[in-house]
C-alpha positions in Angstrom: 63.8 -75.8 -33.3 60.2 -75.9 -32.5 60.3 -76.5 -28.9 63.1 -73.4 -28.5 60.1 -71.2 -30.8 57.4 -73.0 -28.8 59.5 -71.6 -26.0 60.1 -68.3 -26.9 56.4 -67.8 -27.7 55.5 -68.7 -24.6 57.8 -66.5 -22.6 56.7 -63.7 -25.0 53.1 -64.2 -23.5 54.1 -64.5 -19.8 56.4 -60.9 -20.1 53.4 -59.5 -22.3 50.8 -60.7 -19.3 53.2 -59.0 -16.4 53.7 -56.0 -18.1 49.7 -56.0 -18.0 49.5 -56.8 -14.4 52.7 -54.4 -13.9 50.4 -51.5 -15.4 47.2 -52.2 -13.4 48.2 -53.6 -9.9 45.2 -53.9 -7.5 45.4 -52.3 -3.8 43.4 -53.5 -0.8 42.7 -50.7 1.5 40.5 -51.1 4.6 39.6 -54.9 3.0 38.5 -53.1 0.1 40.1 -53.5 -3.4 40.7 -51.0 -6.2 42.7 -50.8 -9.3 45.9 -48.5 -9.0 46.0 -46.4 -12.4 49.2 -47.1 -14.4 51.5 -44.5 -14.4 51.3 -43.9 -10.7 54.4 -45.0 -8.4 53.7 -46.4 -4.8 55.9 -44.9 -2.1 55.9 -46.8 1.4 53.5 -44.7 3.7 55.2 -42.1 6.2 53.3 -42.4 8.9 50.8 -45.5 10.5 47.8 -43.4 9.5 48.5 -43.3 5.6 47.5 -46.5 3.9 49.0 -46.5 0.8 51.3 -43.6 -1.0 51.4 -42.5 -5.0 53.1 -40.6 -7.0 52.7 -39.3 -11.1 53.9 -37.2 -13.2 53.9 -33.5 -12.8 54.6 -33.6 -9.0 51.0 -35.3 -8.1 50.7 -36.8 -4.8 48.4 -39.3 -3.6 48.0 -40.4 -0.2 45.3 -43.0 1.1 44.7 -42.2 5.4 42.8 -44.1 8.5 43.1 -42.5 11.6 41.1 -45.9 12.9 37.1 -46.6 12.7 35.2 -43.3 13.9 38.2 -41.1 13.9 39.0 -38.7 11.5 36.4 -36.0 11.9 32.8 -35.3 10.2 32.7 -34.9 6.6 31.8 -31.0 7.2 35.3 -30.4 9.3 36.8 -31.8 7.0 36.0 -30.1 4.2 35.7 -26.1 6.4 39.8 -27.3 7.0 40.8 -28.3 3.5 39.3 -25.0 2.2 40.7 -23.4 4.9 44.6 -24.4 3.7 44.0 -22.3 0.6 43.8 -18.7 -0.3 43.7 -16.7 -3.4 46.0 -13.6 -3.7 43.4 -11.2 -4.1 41.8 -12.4 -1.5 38.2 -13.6 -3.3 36.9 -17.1 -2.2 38.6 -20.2 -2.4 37.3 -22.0 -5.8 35.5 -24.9 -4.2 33.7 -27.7 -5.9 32.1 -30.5 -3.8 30.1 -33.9 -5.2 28.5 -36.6 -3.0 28.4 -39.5 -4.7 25.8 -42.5 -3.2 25.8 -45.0 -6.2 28.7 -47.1 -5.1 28.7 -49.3 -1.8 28.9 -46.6 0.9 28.6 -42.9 0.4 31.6 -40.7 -1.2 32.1 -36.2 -0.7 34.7 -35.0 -3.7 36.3 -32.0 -2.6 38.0 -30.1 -5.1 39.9 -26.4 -4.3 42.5 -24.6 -6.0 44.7 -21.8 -4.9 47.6 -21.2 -2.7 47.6 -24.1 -0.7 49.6 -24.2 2.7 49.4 -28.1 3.6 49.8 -28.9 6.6 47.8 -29.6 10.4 46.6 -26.6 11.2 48.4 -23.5 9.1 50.6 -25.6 8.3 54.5 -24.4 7.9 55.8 -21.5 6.2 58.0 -23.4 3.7 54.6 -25.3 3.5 53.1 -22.3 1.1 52.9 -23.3 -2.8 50.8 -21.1 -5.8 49.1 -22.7 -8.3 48.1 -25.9 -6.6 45.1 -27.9 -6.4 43.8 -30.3 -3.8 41.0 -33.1 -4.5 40.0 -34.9 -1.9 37.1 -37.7 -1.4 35.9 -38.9 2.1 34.9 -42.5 1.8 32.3 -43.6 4.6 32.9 -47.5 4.8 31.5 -49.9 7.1 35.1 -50.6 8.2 35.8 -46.7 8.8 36.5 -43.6 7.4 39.1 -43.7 5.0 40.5 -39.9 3.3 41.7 -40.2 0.0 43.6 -36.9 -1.4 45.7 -36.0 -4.3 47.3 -32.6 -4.6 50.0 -30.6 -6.7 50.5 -28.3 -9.7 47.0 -27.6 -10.7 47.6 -28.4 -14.0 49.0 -32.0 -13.2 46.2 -32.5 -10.6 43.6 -31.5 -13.8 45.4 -34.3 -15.7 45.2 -36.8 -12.9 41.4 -36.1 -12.0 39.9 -39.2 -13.9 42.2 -41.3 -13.0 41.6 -39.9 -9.2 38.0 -40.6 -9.7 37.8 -43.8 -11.0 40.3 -45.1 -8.0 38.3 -43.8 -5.2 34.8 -44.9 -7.1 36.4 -48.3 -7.9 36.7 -49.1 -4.3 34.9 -52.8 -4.4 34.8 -55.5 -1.2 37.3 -57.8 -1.8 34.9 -60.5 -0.5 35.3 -63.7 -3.4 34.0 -62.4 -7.1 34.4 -58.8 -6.5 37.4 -58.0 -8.7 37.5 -54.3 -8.7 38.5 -54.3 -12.7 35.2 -55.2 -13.3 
């Protein structure tokens, strides 16, 4: 009877501990490791230039891209085209918040618009065309290469995501020996 509680107990602990892991899986992107925020769903990538894939609640998306080591475009491109895929309907300015963040290990730019947003290369498609969505975007300049980390959807899910955005992209850590990104 004590070695089937004994038993039981222990099994307890181990389901308890995966659920744990389950919640807080780590990622390695570009050779650097971050903690995926629970209640986000990975998706396999769609194309060879997205490194990882999310999704959470409210219709958020995440994508992780690497177009390959000094591809990609500047930081200011980048940010003139993102601003450039939305547009407000009476035709004011684009709300547009950007952050540079150099406390970390290489240098992040947080984008953040809101608007109509017509994703896409370029103008994107017609069908493409969605109100009341939001875009935040960081550019991460690594040793290893640029890598583009975006999430975008409702505005009000986006808003609900932000920290969780945040701490990802700013919990990018090498994942050289001892550098657990949890930390």
């Amino acid at each position: 009877m004590t070695l089937i509680r004994q038993s039981v107990g222990t099994l307890a602990i181990a389901l308890l501990s995966s659920a744990a892991i389950a919640q807080s899986p780590t990622v390695s992107l570009l050779d650097y490791r971050t903690t995926v925020p629970s209640g986000w769903s990975s998706r396999t990538p769609s194309s060879s230039s997205r490194l990882a894939e999310y999704t959470a609640a409210g219709g958020v998306e995440v994508v992780v891209y690497f177009f390959g080591k000094g591809s990609g475009g500047n930081v200011q491109a980048n940010l003139t085209r993102w601003k450039g895929q939305f547009s407000t309907p009476d035709s004011s300015p684009v709300p547009e918040t950007i952050t540079r963040d150099s406390t970390g290990i290489f240098p992040i730019t947080f984008a953040e618009y809101r608007g109509t947003y017509r994703r896409g290369i370029g103008a994107g498609s017609a069908d493409s065309v969605k109100t009341g969505q939001a875009l935040i975007a960081a550019i991460a300049e690594t040793p290893r290469g640029t890598m583009f980390v975006q999430m975008f959807g409702p505005s009000a899910a986006v808003a609900g995501q932000r920290d969780a955005f945040m701490k990802f992209v700013r919990g990018l850590k090498d994942s050289g020996p001892g550098n657990d990104p949890a930390r």
